[in-house]
ZAVEXZA-636534 format. One record per residue: residue in one letter; x, y, z of N, C-alpha, C in turn. Coordinates in Angstrom, 2 decimals. Example, Ala and Ser with C-alpha at 12.3 -4.5 7.8 and 13.67 -1.06 7.14 Angstrom:
% ZAVEXZA-636534
+--------+---------+---------+---------+---------+---------+---------+---------+---------+---------+
! residu !     n_X !     n_Y !     n_Z !    ca_X !    ca_Y !    ca_Z !     c_X !     c_Y !     c_Z !
+--------+---------+---------+---------+---------+---------+---------+---------+---------+---------+
!      A !   13.19 !   -5.69 !    7.80 !   12.30 !   -4.50 !    7.80 !   13.20 !   -3.30 !    7.80 !
!      S !   12.85 !   -2.25 !    7.08 !   13.67 !   -1.06 !    7.14 !   12.90 !    0.03 !    7.87 !
+--------+---------+---------+---------+---------+---------+---------+---------+---------+---------+
END
This chain:
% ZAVEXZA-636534
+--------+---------+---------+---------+---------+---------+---------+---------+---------+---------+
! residu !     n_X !     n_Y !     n_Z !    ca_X !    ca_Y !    ca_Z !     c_X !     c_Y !     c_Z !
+--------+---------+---------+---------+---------+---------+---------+---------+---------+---------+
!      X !    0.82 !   -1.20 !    0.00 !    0.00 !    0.00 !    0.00 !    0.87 !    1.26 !    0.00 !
!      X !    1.98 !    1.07 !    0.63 !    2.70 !    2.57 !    1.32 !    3.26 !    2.78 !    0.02 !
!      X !    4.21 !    1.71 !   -1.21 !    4.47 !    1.68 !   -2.33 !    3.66 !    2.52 !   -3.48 !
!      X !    2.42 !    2.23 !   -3.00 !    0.96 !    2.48 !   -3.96 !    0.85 !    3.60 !   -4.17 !
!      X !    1.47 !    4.78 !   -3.52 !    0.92 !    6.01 !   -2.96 !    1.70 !    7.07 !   -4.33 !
!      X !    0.90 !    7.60 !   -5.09 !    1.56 !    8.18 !   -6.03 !    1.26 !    9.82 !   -5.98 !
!      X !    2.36 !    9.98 !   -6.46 !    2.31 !   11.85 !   -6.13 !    3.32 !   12.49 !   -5.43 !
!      X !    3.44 !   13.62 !   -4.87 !    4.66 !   14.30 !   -4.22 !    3.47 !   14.45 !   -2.68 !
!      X !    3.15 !   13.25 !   -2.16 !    2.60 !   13.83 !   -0.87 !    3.77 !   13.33 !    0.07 !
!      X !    3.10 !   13.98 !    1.37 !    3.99 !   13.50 !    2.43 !    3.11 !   12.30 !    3.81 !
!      X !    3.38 !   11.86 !    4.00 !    2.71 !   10.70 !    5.24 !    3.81 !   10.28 !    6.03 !
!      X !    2.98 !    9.52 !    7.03 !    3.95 !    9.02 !    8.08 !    3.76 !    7.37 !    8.25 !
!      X !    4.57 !    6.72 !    8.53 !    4.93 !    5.29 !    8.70 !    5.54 !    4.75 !    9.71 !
!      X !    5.20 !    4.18 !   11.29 !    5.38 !    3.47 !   11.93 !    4.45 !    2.91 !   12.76 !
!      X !    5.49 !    2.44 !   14.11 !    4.39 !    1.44 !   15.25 !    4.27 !    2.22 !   16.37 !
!      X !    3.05 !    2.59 !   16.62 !    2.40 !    3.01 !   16.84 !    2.89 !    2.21 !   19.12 !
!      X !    3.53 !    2.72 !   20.06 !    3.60 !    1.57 !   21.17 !    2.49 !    0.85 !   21.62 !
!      X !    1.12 !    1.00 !   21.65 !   -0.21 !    0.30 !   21.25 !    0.21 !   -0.92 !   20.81 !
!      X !    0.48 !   -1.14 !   19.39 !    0.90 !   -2.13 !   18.94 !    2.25 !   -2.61 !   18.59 !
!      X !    2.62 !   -2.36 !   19.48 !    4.65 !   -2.35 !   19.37 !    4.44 !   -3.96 !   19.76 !
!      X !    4.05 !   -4.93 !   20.33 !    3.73 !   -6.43 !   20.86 !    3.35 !   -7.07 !   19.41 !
!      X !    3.16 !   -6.71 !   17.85 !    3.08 !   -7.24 !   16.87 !    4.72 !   -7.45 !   16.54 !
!      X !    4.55 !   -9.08 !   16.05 !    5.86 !   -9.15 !   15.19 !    6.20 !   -8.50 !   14.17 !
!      X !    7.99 !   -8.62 !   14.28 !    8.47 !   -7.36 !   13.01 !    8.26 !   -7.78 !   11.69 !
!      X !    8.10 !   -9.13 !   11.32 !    7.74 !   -9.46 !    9.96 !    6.16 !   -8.85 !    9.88 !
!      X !    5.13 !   -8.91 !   10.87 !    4.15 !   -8.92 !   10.41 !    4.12 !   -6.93 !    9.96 !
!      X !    5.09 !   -6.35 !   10.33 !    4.89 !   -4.82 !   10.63 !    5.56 !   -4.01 !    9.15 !
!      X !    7.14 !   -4.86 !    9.41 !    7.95 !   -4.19 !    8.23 !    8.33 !   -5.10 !    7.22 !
!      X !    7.84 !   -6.43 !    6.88 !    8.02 !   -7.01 !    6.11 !    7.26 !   -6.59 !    4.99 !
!      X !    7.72 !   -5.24 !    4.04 !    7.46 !   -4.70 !    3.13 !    8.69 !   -3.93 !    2.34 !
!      X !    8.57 !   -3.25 !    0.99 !    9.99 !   -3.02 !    0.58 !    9.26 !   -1.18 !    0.46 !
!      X !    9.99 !   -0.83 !    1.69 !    9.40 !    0.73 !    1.40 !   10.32 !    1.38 !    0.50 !
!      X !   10.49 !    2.52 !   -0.25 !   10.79 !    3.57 !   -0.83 !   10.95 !    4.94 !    0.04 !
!      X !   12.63 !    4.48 !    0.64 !   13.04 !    5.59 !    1.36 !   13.59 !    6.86 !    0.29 !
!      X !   13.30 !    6.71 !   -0.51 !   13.24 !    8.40 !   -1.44 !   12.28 !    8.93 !   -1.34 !
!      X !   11.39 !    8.50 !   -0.95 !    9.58 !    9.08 !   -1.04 !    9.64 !    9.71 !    0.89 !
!      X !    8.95 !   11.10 !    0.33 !    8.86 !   11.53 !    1.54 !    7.88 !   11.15 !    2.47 !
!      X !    8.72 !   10.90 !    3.43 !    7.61 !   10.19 !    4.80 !    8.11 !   10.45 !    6.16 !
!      X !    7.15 !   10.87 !    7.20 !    8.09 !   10.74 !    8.33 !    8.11 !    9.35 !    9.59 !
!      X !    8.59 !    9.16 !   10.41 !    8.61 !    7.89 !   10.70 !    7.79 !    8.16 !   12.25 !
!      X !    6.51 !    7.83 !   12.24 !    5.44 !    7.80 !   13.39 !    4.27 !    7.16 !   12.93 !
!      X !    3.58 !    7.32 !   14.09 !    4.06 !    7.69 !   15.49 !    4.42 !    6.81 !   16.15 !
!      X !    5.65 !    7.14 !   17.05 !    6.34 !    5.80 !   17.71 !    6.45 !    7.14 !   19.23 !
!      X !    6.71 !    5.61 !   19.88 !    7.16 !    6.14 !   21.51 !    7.47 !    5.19 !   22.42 !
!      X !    6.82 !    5.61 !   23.75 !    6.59 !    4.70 !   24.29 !    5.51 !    5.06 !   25.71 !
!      X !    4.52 !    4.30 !   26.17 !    3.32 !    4.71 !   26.57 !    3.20 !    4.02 !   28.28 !
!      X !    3.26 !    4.62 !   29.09 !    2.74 !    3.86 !   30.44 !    1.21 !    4.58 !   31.01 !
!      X !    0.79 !    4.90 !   30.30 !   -0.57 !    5.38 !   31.08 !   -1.63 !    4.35 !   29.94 !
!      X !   -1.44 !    4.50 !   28.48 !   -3.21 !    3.96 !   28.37 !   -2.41 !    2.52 !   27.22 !
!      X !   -1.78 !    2.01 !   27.55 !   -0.75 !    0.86 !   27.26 !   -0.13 !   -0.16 !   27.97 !
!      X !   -0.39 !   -1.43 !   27.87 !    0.03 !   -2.50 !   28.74 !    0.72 !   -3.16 !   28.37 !
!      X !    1.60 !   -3.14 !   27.27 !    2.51 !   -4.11 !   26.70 !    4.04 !   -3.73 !   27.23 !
!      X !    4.54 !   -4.52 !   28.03 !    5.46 !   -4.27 !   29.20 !    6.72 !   -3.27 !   28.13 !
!      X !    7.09 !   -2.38 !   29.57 !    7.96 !   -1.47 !   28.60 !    9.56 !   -2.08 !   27.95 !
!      X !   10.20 !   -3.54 !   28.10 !   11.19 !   -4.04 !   27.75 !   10.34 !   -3.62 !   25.86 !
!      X !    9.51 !   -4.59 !   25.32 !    8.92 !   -4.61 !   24.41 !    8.79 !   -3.15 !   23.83 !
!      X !    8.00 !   -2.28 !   24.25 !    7.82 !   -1.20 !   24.00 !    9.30 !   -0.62 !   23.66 !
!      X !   10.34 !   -0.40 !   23.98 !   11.45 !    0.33 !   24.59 !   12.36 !   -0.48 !   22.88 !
!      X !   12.56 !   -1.75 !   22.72 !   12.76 !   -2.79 !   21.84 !   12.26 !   -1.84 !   20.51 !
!      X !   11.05 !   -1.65 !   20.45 !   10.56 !   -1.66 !   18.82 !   10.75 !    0.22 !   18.97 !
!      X !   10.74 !    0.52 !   19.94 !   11.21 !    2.47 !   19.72 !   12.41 !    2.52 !   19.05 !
!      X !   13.10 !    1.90 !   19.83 !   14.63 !    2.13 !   19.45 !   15.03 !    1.29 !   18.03 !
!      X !   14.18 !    0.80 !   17.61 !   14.26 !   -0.29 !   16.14 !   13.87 !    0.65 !   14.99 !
!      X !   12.87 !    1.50 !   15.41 !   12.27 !    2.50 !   14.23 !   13.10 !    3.66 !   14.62 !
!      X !   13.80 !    3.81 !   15.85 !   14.72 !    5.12 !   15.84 !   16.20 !    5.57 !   14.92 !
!      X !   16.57 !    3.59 !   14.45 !   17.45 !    3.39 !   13.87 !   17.17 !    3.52 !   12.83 !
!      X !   15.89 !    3.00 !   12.16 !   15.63 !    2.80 !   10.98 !   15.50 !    4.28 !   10.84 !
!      X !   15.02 !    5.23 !   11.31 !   14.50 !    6.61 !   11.05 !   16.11 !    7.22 !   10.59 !
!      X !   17.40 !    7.28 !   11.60 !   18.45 !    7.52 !   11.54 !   19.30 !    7.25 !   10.41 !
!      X !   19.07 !    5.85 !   10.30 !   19.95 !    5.07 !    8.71 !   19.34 !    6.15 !    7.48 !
!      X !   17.88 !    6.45 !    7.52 !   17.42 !    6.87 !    6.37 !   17.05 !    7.92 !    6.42 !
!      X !   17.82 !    9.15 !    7.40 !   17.60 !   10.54 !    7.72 !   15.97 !   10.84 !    7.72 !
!      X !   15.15 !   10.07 !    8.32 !   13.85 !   10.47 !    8.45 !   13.62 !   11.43 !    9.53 !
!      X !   12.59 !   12.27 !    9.70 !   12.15 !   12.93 !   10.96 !   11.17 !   12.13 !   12.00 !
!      X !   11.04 !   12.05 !   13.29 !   10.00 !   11.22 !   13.73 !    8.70 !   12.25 !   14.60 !
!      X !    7.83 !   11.33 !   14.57 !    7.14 !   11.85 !   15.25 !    6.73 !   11.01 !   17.07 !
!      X !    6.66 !   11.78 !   17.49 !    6.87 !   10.67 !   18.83 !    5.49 !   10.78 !   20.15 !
!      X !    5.34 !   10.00 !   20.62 !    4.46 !    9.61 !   21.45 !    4.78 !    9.43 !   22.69 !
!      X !    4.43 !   10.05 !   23.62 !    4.93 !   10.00 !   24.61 !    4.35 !   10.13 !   26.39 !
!      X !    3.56 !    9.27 !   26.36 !    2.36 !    9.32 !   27.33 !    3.05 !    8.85 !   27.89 !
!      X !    3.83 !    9.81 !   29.41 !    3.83 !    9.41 !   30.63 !    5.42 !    8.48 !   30.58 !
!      X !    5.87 !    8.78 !   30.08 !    6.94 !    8.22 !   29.56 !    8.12 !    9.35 !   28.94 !
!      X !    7.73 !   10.57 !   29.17 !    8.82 !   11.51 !   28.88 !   10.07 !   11.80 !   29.23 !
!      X !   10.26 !   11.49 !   30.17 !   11.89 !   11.59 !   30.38 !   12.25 !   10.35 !   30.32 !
!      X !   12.12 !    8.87 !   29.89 !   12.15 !    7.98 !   29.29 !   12.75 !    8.25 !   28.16 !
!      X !   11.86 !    9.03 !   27.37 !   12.33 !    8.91 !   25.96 !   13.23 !    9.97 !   25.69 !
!      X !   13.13 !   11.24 !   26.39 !   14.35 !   12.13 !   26.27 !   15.07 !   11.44 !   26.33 !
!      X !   15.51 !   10.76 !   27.47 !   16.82 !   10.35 !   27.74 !   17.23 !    9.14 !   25.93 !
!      X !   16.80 !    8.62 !   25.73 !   16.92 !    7.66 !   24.67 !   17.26 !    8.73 !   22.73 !
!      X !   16.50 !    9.68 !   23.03 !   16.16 !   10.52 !   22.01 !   17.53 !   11.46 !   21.66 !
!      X !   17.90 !   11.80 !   23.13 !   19.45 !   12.34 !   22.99 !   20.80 !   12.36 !   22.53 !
!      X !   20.23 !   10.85 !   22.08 !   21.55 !   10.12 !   21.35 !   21.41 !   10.06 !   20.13 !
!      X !   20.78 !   11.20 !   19.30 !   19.82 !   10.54 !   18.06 !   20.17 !   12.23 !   17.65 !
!      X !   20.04 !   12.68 !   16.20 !   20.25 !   13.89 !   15.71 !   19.11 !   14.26 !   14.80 !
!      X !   18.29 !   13.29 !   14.79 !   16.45 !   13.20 !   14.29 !   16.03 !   14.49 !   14.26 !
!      X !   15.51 !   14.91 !   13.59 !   14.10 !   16.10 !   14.03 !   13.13 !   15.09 !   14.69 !
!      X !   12.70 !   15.86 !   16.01 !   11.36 !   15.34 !   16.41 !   10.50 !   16.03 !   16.22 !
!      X !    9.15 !   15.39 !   15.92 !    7.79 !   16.16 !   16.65 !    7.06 !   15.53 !   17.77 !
!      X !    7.12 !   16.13 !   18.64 !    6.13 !   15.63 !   19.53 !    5.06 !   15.88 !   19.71 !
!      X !    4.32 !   15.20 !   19.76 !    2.72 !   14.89 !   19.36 !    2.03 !   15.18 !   20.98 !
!      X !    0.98 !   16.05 !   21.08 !   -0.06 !   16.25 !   22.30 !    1.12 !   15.86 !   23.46 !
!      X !    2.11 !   16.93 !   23.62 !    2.84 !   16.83 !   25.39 !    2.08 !   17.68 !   26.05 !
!      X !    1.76 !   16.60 !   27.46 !    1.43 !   17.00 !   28.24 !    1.79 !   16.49 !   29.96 !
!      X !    2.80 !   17.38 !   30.03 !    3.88 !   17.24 !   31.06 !    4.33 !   18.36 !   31.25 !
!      X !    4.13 !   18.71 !   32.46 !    4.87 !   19.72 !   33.17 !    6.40 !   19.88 !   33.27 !
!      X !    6.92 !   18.74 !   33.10 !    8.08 !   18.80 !   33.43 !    8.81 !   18.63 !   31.25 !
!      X !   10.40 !   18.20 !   31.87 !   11.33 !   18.45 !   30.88 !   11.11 !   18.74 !   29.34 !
!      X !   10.69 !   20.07 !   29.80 !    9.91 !   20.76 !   28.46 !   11.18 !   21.31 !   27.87 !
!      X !   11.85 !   22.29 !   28.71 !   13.13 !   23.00 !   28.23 !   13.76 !   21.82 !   27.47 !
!      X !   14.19 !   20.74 !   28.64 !   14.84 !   19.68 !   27.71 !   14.74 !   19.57 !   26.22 !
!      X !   13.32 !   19.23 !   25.73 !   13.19 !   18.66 !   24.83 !   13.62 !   20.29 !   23.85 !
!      X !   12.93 !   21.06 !   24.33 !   13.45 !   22.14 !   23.53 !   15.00 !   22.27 !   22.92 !
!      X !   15.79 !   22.15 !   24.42 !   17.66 !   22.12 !   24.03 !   18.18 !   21.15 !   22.53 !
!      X !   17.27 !   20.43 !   22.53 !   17.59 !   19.12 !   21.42 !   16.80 !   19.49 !   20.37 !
!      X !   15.88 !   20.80 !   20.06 !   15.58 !   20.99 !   19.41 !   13.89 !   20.41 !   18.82 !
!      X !   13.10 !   20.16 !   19.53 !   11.93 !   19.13 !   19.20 !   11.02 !   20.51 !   18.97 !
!      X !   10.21 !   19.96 !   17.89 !    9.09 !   20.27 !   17.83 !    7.63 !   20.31 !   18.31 !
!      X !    6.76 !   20.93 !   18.90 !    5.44 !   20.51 !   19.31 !    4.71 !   21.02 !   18.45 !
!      X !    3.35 !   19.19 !   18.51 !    2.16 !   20.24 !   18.38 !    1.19 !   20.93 !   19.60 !
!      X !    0.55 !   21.47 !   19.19 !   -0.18 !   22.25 !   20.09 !   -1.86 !   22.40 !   19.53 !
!      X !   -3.24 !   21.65 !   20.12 !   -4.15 !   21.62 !   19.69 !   -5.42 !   22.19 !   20.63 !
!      X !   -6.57 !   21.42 !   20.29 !   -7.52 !   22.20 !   21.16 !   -7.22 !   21.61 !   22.44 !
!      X !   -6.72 !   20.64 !   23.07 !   -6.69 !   20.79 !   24.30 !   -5.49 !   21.98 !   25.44 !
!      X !   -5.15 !   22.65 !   24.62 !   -5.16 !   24.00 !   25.49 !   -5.94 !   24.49 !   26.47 !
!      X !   -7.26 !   24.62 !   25.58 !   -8.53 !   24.95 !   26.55 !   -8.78 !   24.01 !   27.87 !
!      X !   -8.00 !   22.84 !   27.58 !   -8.23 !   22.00 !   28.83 !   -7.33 !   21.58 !   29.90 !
!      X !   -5.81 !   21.88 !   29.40 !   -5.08 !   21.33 !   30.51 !   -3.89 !   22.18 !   30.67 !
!      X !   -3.22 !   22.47 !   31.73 !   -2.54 !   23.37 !   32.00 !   -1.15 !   22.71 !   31.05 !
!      X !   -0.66 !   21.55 !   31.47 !    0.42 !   21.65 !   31.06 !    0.64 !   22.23 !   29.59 !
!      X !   -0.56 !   22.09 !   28.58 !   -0.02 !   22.22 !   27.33 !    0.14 !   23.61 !   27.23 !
!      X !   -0.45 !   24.51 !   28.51 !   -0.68 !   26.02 !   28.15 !    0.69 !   26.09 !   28.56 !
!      X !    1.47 !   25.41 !   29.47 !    2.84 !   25.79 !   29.98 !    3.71 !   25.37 !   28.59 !
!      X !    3.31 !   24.95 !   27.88 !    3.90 !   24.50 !   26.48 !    4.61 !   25.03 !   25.80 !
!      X !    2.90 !   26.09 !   25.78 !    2.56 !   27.53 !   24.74 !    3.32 !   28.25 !   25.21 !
!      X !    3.55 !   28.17 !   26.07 !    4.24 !   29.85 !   26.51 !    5.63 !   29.28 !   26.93 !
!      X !    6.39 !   28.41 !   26.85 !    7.54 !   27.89 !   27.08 !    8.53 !   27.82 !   25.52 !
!      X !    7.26 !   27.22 !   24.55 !    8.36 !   26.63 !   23.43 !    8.13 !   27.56 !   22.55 !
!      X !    9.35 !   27.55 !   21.38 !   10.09 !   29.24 !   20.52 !    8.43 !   28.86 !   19.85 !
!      X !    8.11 !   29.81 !   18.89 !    6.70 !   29.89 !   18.06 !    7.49 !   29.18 !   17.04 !
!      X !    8.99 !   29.63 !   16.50 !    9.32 !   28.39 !   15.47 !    9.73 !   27.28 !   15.83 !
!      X !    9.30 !   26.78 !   17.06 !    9.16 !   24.99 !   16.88 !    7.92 !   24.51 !   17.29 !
!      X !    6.47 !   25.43 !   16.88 !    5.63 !   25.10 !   17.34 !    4.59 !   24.81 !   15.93 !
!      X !    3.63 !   23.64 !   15.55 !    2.65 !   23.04 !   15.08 !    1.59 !   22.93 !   15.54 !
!      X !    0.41 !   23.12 !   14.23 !   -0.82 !   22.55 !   14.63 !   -1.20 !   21.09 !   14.59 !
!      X !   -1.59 !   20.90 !   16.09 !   -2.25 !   19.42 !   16.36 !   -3.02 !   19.05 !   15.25 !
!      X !   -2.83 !   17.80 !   14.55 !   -4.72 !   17.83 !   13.54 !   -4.58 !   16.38 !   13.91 !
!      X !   -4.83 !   15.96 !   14.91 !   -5.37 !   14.35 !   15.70 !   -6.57 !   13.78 !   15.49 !
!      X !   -7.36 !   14.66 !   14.12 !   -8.33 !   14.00 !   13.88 !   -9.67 !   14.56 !   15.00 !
!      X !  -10.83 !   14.44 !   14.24 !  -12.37 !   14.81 !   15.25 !  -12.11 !   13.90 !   16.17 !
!      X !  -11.91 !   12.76 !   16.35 !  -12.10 !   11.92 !   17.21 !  -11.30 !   12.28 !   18.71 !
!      X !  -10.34 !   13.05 !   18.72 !   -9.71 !   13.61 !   19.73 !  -10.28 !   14.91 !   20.50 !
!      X !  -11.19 !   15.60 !   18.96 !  -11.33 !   16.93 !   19.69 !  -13.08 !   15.94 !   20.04 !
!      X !  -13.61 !   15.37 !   19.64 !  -14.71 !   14.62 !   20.17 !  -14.61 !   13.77 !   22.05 !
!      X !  -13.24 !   13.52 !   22.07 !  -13.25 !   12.70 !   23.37 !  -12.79 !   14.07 !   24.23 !
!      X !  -12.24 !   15.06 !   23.89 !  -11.82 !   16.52 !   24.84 !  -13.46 !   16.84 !   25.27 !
!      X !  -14.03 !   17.21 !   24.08 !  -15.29 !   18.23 !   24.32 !  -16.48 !   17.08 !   24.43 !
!      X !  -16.73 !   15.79 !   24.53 !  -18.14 !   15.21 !   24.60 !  -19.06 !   15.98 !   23.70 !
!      X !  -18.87 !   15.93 !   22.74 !  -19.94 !   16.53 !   21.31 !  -19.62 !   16.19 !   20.26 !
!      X !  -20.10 !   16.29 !   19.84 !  -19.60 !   15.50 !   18.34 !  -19.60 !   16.40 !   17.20 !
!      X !  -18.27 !   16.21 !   16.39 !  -17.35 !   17.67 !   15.86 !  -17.64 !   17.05 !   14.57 !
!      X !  -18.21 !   18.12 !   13.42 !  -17.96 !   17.90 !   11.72 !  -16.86 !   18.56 !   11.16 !
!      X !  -16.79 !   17.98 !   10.24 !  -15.24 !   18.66 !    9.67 !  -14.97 !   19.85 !    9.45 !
!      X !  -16.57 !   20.60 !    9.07 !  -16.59 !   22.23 !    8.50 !  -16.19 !   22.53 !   10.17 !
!      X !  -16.46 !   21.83 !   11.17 !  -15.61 !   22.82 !   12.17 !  -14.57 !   23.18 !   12.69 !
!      X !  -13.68 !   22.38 !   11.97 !  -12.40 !   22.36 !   11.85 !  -11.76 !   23.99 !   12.26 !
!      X !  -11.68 !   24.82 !   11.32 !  -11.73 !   25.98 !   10.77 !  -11.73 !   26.77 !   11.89 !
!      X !  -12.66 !   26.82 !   12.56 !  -13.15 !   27.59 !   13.92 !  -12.62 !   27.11 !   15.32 !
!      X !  -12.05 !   25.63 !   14.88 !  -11.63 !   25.35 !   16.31 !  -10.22 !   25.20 !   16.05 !
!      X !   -9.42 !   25.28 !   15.25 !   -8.17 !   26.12 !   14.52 !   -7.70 !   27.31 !   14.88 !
!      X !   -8.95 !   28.05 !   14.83 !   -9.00 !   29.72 !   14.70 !   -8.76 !   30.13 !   17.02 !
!      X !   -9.95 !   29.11 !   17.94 !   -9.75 !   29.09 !   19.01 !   -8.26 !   28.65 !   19.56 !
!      X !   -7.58 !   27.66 !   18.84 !   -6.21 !   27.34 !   19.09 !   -5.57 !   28.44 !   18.87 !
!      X !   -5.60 !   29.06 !   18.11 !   -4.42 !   29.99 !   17.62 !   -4.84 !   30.91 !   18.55 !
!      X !   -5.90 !   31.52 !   18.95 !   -6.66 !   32.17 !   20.04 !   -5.68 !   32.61 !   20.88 !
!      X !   -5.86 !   31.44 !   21.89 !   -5.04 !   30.73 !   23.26 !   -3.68 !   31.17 !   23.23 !
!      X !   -3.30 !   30.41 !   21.60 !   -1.39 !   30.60 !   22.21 !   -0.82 !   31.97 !   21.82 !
!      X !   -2.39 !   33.13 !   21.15 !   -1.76 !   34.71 !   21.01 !   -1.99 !   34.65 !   22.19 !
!      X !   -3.10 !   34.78 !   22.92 !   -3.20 !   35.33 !   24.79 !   -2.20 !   35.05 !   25.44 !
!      X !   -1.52 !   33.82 !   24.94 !   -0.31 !   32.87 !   26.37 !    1.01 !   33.63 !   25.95 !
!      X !    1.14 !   33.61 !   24.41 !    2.43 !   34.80 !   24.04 !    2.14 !   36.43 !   23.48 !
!      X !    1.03 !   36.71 !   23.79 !    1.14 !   38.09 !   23.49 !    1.22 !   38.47 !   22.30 !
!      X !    1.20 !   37.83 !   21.00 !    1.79 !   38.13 !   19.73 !    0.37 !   37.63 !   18.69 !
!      X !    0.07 !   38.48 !   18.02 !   -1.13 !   38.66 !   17.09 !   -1.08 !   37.24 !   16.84 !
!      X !   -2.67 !   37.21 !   16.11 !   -2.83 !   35.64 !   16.04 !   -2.35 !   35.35 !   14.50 !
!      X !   -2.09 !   36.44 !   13.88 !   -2.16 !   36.20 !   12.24 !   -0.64 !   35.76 !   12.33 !
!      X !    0.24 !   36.66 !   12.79 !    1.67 !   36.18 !   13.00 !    1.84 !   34.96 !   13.32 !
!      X !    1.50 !   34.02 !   14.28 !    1.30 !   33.03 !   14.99 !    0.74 !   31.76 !   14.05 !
!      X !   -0.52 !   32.08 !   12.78 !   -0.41 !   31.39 !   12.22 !    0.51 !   31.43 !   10.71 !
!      X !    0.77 !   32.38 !   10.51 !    1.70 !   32.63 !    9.43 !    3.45 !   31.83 !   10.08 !
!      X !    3.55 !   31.65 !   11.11 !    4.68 !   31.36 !   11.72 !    4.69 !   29.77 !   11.67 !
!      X !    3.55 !   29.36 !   12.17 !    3.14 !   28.22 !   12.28 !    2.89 !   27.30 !   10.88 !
!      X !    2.52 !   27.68 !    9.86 !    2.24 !   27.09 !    8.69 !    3.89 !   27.19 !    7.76 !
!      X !    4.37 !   27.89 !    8.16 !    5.91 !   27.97 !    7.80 !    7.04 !   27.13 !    8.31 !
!      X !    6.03 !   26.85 !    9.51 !    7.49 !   25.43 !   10.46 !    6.52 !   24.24 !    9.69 !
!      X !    5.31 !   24.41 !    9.62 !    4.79 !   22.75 !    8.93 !    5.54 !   22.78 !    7.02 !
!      X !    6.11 !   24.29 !    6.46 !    6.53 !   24.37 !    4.91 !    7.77 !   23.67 !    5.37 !
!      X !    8.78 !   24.32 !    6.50 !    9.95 !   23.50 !    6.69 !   10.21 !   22.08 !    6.79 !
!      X !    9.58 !   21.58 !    7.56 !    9.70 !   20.15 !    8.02 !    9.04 !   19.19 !    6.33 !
!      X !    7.86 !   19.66 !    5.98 !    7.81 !   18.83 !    4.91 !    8.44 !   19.02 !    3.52 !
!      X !    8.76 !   20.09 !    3.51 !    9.74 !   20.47 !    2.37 !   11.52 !   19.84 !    2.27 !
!      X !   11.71 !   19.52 !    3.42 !   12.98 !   19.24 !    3.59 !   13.17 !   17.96 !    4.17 !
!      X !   12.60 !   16.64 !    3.85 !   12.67 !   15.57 !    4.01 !   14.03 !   14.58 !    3.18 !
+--------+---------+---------+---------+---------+---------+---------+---------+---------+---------+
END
């Protein structure tokens, strides 16, 4: 399928720590096309909504961290509850990251020093750490979350159509002008320019 994909788009390709407990034939026994732009996620590793013991978990991170490395990919990373876990592992690695929905109070600077990327989505409106995020990480290493309705559906208990996308986009960008002070148009003009970088330069 990943072969199949024709055009100059960009996607992402890995295991997901959910299913990091599938064998590696059944996962990468395929002949991908590392010229074709892709980034390598979402991978991590998960102790809050994940039970597949972390030896396993820890095993298939560091398997797609190599593979990402051999073939200068960028990753995207996952990281529930497990963050200074994976800093520490990530440090040894010269990857672009993105990190996907952090929400941790703590080794934020860290990840910053190494250069990582966040996204940043509607759960702003809901939890402090990500607002400590907003107002912690540079605006150029910051992204919009798009995790799909189904995320902004389990935040808000309502059920989200796509035309609302747009508007609850427009409330994100909201938030992180109030948290940095800096117009919202800048903020998304800034922001759609770190998503031109990262996929332009694969």
């Amino acid at each position: 399928m990943i072969n199949d994909i024709k055009g100059d788009y960009s996607y992402s390709i890995g295991c997901h720590p959910w299913d990091s407990n599938i064998p590696y034939n059944k996962l990468f026994d395929i002949k991908v096309d590392y010229n074709k732009k892709f980034f390598v996620g979402e991978i991590g590793l998960d102790s809050e909504w994940c039970k597949i013991p972390f030896d396993i978990q820890k095993e298939r991170f560091i398997f797609e961290l190599e593979q990402a490395k051999k073939h200068k990919k960028k990753c995207i990373l996952h990281t529930k509850g497990m963050e200074k876990e994976i800093l520490d592992i990530i440090s040894k690695y010269s990857n672009d990251f993105i990190v996907h929905w952090y929400a941790c109070d703590n080794y934020i600077e860290d990840y910053i020093k190494i250069g990582s990327y966040f996204t940043i989505g509607y759960v702003i409106k809901y939890e402090k750490e990500v607002r400590k995020l907003a107002q912690l990480a540079p605006l150029d290493h910051l992204l919009y979350e798009t995790d799909g309705l189904e995320a902004i559906e389990w935040l808000t208990k309502t059920k989200v159509k796509f035309e609302d996308m747009p508007d609850i986009y427009l409330e994100v960008l909201n938030e992180i002008s109030k948290i940095k002070n800096i117009p919202i148009e800048t903020i998304h003009q800034q922001l759609y320019q770190n998503s031109l970088k990262l996929l332009n330069n694969q």
